[in-house]
C-alpha positions, 0 to 999 in steps of 0.5 A, a space after each residue: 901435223 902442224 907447219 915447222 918453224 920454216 912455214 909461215 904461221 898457220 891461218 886464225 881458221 886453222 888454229 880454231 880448227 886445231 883446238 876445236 878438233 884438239 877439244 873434241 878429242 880430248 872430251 871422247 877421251 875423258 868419257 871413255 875414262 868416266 865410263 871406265 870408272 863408272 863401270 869399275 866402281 859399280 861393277 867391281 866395287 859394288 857402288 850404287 850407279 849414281 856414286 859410281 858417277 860422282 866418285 869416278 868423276 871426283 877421281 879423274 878431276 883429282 878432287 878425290 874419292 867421296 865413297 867407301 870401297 869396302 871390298 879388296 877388289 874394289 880397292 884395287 880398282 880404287 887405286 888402279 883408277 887413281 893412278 889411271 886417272 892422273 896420268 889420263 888428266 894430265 895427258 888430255 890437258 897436254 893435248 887440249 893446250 898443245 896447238 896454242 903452245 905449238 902457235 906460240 912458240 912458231 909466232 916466237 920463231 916467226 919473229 925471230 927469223 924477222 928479226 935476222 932478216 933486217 940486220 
C-alpha cells in the first residue's frame, strides 16, 4: 500500500490523499460504530432517541456513560458496547495517524541511506 523503505519518498499529494482517504475512512467507521450504539441503546435498552445519541456518543469518545440502563439486556449491550467501543476508538485513531507515522519513519530511512552514501 505505501512505498518501502527503498522507494523514494511519496509526493506531498499522495501524502494528502493517504490522509485524506485515511480520514474518510475512519469517519464511516465511526458512524457505522454510532449508529450501532444508537440503535442498541434505543432498541435493546429502551432509551429515548436523543439519549441513545448522546450516550452512545459519550461511550465511543471514552467519556462514558450519562443515561441509566435500567433493563439486564440493556446492560449487557452497555457493557458489550464499551468494550466494543474502545477497541473501535483506539483502532480508528491507529488508522487516521498511520500515513504521517508511515512518512515519518520512511523520511528517517530515507535519510539515513543518505547518511551511508557520503561515507
Amino acid at each position: 500500500m505505501y512505498e518501502n523503505k527503498k522507494q523514494a519518498l511519496a509526493s506531498t499529494r499522495v501524502f494528502y490523499m493517504r490522509l485524506f482517504r485515511n480520514l474518510f475512512v475512519a469517519t464511516l467507521i465511526l458512524t457505522f460504530c454510532l449508529l450501532i450504539g444508537v440503535l442498541g441503546y434505543h432498541y435493546i435498552a429502551q432509551i429515548e432517541w436523543i439519549d441513545a445519541v448522546h450516550n452512545a456518543s459519550m461511550i465511543l469518545s471514552g467519556m462514558g456513560p450519562v443515561a441509566e440502563v435500567k433493563n439486564f439486556w440493556g446492560k449487557i449491550f452497555s457493557s458489550a458496547y464499551a468494550l466494543f467501543s474502545g477497541v473501535a476508538f483506539i483502532t480508528n485513531i491507529g488508522f487516521i495517524i498511520a500515513p504521517a507515522a508511515h512518512r515519518f519513519f520512511h523520511r528517517l530511512h530515507v535519510d539515513e541511506r543518505i547518511d551511508m552514501d557520503e561515507e
